[in-house]
C-alpha positions in Angstrom: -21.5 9.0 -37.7 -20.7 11.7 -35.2 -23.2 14.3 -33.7 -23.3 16.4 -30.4 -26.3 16.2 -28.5 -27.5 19.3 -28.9 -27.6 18.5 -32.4 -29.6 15.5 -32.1 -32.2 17.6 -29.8 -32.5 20.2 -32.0 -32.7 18.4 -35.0 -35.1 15.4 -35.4 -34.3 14.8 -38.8 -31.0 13.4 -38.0 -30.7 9.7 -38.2 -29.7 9.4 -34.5 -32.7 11.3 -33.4 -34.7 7.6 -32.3 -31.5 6.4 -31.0 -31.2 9.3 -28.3 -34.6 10.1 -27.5 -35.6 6.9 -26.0 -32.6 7.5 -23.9 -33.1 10.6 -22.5 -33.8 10.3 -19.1 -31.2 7.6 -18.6 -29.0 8.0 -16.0 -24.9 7.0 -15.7 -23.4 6.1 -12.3 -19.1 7.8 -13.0 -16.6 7.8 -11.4 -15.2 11.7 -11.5 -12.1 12.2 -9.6 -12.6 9.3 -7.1 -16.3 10.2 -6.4 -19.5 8.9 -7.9 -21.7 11.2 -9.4 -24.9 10.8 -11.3 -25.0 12.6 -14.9 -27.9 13.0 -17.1 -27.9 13.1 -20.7 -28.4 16.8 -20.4 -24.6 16.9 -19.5 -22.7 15.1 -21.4 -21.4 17.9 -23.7 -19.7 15.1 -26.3 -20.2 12.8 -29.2 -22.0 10.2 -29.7 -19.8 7.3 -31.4 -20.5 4.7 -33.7 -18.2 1.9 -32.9 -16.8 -1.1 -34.6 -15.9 -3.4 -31.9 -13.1 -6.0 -32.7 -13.0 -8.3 -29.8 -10.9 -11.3 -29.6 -11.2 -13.2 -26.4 -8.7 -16.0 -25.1 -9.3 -19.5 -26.3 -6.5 -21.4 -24.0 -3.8 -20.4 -21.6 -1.4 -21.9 -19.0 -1.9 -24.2 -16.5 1.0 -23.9 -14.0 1.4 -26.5 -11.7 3.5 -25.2 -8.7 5.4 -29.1 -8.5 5.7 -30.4 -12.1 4.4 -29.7 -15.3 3.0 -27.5 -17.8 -0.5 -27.9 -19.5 -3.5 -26.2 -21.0 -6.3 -24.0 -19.0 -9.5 -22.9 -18.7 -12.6 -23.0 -17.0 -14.0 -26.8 -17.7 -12.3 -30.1 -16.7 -11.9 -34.0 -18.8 -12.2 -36.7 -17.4 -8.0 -36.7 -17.4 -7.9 -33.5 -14.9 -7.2 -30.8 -18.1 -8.8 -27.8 -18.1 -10.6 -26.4 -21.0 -12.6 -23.3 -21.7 -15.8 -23.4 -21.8 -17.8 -19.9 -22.9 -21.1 -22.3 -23.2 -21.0 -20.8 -19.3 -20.8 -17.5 -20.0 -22.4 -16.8 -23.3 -24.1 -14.5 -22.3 -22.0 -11.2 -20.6 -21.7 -7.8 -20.0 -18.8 -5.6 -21.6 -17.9 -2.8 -19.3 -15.8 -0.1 -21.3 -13.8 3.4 -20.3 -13.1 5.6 -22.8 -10.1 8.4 -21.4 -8.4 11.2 -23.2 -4.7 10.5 -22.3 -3.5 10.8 -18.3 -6.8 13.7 -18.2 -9.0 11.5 -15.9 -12.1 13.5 -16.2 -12.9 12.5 -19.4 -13.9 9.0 -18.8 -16.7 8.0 -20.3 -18.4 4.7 -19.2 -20.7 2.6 -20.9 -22.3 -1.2 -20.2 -23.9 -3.2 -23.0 -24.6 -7.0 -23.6 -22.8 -9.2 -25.6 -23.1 -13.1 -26.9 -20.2 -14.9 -26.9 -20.8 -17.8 -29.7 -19.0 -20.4 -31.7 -17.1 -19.9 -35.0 -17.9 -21.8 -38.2 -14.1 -22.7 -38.3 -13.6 -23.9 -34.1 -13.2 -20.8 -31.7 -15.5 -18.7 -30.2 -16.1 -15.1 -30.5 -18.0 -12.0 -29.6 -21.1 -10.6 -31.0 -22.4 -6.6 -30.1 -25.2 -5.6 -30.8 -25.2 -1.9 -29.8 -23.0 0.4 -31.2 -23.1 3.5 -29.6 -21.1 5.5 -27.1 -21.4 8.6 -25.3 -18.6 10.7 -24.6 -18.7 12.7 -21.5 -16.5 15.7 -22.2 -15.1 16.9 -25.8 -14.8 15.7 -29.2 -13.0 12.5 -30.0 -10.3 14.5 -31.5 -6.3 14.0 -31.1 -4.5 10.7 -30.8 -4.4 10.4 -27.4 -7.6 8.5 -26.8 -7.6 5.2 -25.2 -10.3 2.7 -24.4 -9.9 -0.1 -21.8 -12.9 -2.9 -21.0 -13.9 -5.7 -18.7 -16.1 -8.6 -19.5 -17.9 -10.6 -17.1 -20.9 -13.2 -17.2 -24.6 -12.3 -17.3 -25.6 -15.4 -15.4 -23.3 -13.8 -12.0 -25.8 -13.0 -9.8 -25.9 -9.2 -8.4 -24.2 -9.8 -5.5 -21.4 -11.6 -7.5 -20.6 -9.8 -9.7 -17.8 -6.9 -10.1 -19.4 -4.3 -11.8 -23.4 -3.8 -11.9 -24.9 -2.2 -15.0 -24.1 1.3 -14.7 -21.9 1.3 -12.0 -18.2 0.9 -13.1 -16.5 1.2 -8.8 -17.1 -1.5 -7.2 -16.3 -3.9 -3.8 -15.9 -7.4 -4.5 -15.2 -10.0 -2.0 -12.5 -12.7 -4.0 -13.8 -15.2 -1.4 -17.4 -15.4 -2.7 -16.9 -14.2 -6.4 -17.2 -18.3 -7.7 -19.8 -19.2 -5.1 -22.0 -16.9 -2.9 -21.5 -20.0 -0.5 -18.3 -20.0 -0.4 -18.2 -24.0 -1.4 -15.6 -23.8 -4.1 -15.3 -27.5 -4.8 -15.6 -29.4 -8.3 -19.2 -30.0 -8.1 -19.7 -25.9 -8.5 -16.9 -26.0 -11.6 -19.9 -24.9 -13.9 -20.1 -21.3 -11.9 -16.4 -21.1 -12.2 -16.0 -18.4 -14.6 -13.2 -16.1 -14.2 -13.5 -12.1 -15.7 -11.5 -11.4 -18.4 -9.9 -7.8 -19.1 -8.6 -5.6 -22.1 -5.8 -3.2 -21.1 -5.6 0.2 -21.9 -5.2 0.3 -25.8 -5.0 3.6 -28.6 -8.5 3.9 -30.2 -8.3 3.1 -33.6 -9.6 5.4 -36.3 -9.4 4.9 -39.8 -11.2 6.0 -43.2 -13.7 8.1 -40.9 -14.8 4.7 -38.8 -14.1 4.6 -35.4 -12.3 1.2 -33.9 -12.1 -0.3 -30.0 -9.7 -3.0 -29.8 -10.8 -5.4 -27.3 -8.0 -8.2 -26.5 -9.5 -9.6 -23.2 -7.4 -12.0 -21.3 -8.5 -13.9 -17.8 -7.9 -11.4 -15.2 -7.0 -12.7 -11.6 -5.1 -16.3 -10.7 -7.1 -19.4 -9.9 -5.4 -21.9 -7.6 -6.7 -25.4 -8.4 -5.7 -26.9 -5.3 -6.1 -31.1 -4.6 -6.3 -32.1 -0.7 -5.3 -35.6 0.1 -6.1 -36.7 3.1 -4.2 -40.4 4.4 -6.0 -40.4 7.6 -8.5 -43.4 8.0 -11.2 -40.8 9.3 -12.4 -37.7 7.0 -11.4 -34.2 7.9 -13.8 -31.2 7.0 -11.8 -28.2 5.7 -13.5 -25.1 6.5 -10.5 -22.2 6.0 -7.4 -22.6 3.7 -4.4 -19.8 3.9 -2.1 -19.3 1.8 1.4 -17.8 2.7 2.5 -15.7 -0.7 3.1 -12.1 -0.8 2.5 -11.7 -4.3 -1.4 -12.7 -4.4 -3.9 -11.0 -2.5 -7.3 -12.1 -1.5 -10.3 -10.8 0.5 -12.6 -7.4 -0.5 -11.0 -4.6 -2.6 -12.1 -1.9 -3.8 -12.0 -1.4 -8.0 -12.3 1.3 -10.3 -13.0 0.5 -14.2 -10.3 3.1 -15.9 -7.7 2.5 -13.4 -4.8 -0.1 -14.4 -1.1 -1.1 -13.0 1.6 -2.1 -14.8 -1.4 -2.9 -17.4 -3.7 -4.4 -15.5 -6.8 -3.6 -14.0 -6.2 -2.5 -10.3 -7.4 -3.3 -7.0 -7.5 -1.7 -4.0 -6.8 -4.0 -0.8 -6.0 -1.1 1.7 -9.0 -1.6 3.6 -9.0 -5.1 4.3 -7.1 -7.8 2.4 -9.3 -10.6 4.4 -11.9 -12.8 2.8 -15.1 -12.6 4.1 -14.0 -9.1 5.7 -13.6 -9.7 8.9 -10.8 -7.9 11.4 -7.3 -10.3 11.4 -7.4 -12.8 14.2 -4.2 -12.9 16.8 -3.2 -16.3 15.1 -3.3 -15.0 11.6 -0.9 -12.1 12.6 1.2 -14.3 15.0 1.5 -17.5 12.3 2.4 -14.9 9.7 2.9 -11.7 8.5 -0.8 -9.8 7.3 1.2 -8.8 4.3 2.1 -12.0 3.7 -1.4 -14.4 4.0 -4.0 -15.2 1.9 -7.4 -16.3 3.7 -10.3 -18.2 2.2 -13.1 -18.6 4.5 -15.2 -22.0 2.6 -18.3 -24.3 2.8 -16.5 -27.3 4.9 -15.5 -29.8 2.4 -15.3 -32.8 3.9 -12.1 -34.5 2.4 -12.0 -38.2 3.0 -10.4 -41.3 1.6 -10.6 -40.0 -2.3 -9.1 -36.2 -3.0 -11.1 -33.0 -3.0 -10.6 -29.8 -5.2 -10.6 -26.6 -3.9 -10.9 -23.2 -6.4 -9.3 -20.3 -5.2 -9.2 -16.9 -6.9 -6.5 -14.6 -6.4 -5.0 -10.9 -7.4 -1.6 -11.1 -8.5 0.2 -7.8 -6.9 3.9 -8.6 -8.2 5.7 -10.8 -10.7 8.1 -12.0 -8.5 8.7 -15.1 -7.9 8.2 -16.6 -4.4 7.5 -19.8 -2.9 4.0 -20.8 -1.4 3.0 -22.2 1.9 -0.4 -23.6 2.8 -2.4 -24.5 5.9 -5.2 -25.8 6.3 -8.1 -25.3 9.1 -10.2 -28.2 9.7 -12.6 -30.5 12.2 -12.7 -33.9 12.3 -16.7 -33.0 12.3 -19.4 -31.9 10.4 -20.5 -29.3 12.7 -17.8 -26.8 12.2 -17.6 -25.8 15.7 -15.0 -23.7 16.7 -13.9 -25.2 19.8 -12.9 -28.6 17.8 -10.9 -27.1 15.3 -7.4 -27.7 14.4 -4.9 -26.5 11.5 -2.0 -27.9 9.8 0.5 -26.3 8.1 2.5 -27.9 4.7 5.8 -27.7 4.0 6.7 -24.7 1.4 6.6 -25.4 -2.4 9.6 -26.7 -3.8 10.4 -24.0 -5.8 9.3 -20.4 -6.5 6.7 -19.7 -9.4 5.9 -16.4 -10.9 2.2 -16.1 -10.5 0.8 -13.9 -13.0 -2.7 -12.9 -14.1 -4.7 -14.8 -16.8 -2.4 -18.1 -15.4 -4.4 -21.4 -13.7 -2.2 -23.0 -11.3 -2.2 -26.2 -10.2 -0.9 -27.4 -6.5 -1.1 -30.6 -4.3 -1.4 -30.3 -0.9 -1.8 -33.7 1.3 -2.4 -33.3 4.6 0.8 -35.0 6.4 0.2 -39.0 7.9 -0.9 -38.2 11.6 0.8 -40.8 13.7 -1.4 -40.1 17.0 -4.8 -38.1 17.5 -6.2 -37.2 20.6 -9.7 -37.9 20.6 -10.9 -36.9 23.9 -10.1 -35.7 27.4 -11.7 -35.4 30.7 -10.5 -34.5 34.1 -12.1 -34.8 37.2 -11.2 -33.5 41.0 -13.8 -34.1 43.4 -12.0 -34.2 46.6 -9.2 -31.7 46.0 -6.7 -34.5 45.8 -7.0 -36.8 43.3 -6.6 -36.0 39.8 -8.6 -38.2 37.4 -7.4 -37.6 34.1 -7.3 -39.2 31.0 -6.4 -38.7 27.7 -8.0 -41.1 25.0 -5.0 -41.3 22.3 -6.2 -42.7 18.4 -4.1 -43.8 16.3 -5.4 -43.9 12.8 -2.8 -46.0 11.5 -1.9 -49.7 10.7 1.5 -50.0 13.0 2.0 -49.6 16.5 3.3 -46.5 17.7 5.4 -46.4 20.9 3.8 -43.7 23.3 7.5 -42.9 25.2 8.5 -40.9 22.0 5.6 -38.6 22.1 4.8 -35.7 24.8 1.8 -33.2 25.4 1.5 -29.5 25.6 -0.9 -28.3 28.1 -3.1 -25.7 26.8 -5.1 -23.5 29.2 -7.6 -22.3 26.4 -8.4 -21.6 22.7 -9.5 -18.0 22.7 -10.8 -17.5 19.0 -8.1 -18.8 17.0 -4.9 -18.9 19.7 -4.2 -21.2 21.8 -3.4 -19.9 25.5 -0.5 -22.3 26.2 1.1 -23.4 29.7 4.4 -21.6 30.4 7.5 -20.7 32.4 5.8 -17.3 33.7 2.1 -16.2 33.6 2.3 -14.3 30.5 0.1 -15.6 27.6 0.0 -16.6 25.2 3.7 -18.0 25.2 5.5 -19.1 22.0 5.7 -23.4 21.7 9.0 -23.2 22.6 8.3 -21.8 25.8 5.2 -24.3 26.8 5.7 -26.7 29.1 5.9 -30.2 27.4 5.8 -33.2 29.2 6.0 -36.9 28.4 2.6 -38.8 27.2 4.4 -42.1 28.4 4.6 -41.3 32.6 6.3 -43.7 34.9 7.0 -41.5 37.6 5.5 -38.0 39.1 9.0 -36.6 39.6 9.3 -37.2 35.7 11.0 -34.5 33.8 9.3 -31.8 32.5 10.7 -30.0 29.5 10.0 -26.9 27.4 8.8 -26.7 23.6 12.4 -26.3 22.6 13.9 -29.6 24.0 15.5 -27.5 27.3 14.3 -28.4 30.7 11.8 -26.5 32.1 12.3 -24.4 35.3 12.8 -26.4 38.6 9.5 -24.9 40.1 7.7 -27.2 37.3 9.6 -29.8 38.1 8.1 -32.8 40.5 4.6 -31.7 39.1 4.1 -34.0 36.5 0.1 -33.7 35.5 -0.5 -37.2 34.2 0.8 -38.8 36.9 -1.9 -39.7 39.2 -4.2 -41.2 36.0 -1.7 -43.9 35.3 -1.6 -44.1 39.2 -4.9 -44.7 40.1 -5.3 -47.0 36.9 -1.9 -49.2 38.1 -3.7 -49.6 41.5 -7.3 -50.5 39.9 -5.5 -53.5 37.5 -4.0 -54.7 41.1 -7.3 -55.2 42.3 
């Protein structure tokens, strides 16, 4: 079963002999103390093992939805919105394993091989391997101390999706593209939704002279199963969603196979914990803490009179329980220009849920009944005196709305994602409740003006009131 290399060079009689010469000019992208070197055959110093794999792979979970309920999961849906798994779309995989000797990180050994995941006569799937073999880097495979760890992801990932490549067990990967290189994580790409499951660190197993890896893979990461309602009576196009929870991360992070926490495989989101990798807007840092958010940059999904799905996949960074808070960023147009769009945020979740890895959680987020939109603006001042303004005001409902109980904030400029808002001083951007707010309804120019927070604004702004001279010159135009 067991033979040093040397041996199997030296000695073509041995069994192994076939099995190692065709390999002989392989090469192994490690991971050695945080740095990736490339060893030949030639170096490996250790044995070659002949495994039994026993592999048992999750067949449900939970489904936890965040407002009511409890119910299976997986990674296909019935026609009554459970989940189900579904290996028919990934059959076909890639097992990544580390071998170590204890805390001694210097003796991992890596090694990639195909697998078939296939149905069991009695219901059930399992795993089939066909190869073997592994190749210990350093020593013998003697002691007790020898642990073996593995992660399992689908062939039919392309390159650029997926976490490990053969051979190369440290990795980048972008949590905002690992589903869809598009980034359109709707229901319509559920088929490509297929999560990576992970075995933790467990003893190798030997008995009777045979050599055993324990593989129990579970789903690794959190998928948020979110449905978008939208009441208004036009369709919005979601093109961002964040995610206020400091237990879940999201964006690129850094992995390396052989390196858990608190028993699960470990990212690193040090160097940006933004999807798509871009720098952290003002508006991201100014809504809420970067410690805090969760960004998914996506495909716009337009979201109209029937609800939308949106799959979002997660780290989980701490058990705790915490509360989640959503908001959407969104156009009322295809286009996805920047300039048109606008964000809502939800209310928090009603209670705190522990979002743990392996879990599928559900959570329904309708964007709030808009009373009033405005749908256009345009201001003209030709002769330095009159102000011809106006403000075309929808409203997308079916009751009248009375206009005195509404007011407008001016806002200077959108500058990337923050608005530049009007405000006592010349300071921006200002907080909302130091904008100058004043009434949509306007009966007189000396009309008050007051600040975001309810208080009257400073008497300089006072006897200034913007809107004014529209519903002047359009009282003197229905007198004529």
């Amino acid at each position: 079963m067991k033979a040093t290399i040397i041996n199997i060079i030296t000695c073509c009689l041995v069994p192994l002999a076939a099995f190692t010469s065709c390999k002989e000019d392989e090469e192994a992208e490690m991971e050695h103390m945080n740095m990736e070197k490339s060893i030949s055959l030639e170096e490996y110093t250790g044995e070659i093992l002949d495994v039994d794999y026993e592999i048992s792979i999750p067949q449900y979970a939970d489904v936890v939805n965040t407002e009511a309920g409890v119910g299976s999961r997986s990674l296909t849906e019935d026609a009554e919105e459970k989940i189900h798994f579904d290996y028919a779309n990934m059959k076909d995989v890639f097992i990544h394993v580390c071998l170590q000797n204890g805390d001694d990180v210097s003796t991992r050994s890596f090694k990639t091989f195909s697998a078939k995941i296939e149905p069991k006569a009695g219901g059930g799937f399992q795993v089939l391997v066909d190869d073997p073999y592994i190749r210990l880097k350093k020593g013998d495979l003697a002691g007790d101390n020898w642990k073996v760890c593995a992660i399992m992801e689908t062939q039919e990932r392309t390159e650029a999706q997926r976490m490990f490549s053969q051979d190369k067990y440290t990795a980048t990967i972008n949590t905002n593209t690992y589903f869809s290189p598009d980034g359109n994580i709707v229901k319509d790409h559920l088929t490509s939704l297929t999560t990576p499951l992970y075995s933790r660190y467990v003893p190798v197993r030997k008995e009777n002279g045979k050599v055993f890896l324990d593989l129990n893979f579970k789903p690794l990461g959190t998928i948020i199963r979110m449905k978008v309602t939208n009441p208004l009576a036009i369709p919005v196009y979601v093109n961002k969603v964040r995610i206020k929870n400091p237990n879940i991360k999201s964006g690129f992070a850094r992995v390396a196979l052989g390196n858990e926490n608190n028993g699960i495989l470990s990212f690193d989101f040090s160097t940006s914990s933004r999807a798509g990798g871009d720098a952290p807007s003002r508006s991201e840092r100014a809504l809420w803490d970067n410690n805090e958010v969760c960004i998914w940059n996506i495909k716009p999904v337009m979201v109209g009179t029937t609800p939308e799905i949106l799959y979002l996949w997660c780290i989980p960074v701490s058990s705790a329980p915490a509360a989640s808070q959503v908001e959407f960023v969104y156009t009322t147009s295809s286009s996805n220009d920047v300039m048109l769009r606008d964000s809502i945020i939800l209310p928090p979740s009603e209670r705190a849920v522990d979002l743990e890895s392996g879990y599928f959680y559900q959570v329904n987020a309708s964007l709030p009944e808009s009373d009033l939109m405005i749908t256009e603006l345009l201001h003209l001042n030709p002769s330095w005196w009159y102000n011809y303004t106006v403000v075309e005001i929808y409203n997308p409902t079916n009751k009248e709305i009375d206009i005195r109980n509404y007011g407008l904030c001016r806002i200077l400029s959108w500058d990337t994602d923050l608005p530049l808002m009007v405000g006592e001083a010349n300071t921006f951007p200002k907080s909302f409740d130091q904008a100058l707010v004043q009434d949509l309804y306007v009966e007189d120019f000396n009309q008050t003006v007051y600040r975001g927070d309810g208080q009257k604004a400073h008497i300089s702004y006072q006897g200034n009131n913007r809107f004014y001279d529209m519903l002047w010159i359009k009282a003197r135009a229905d007198t004529c």
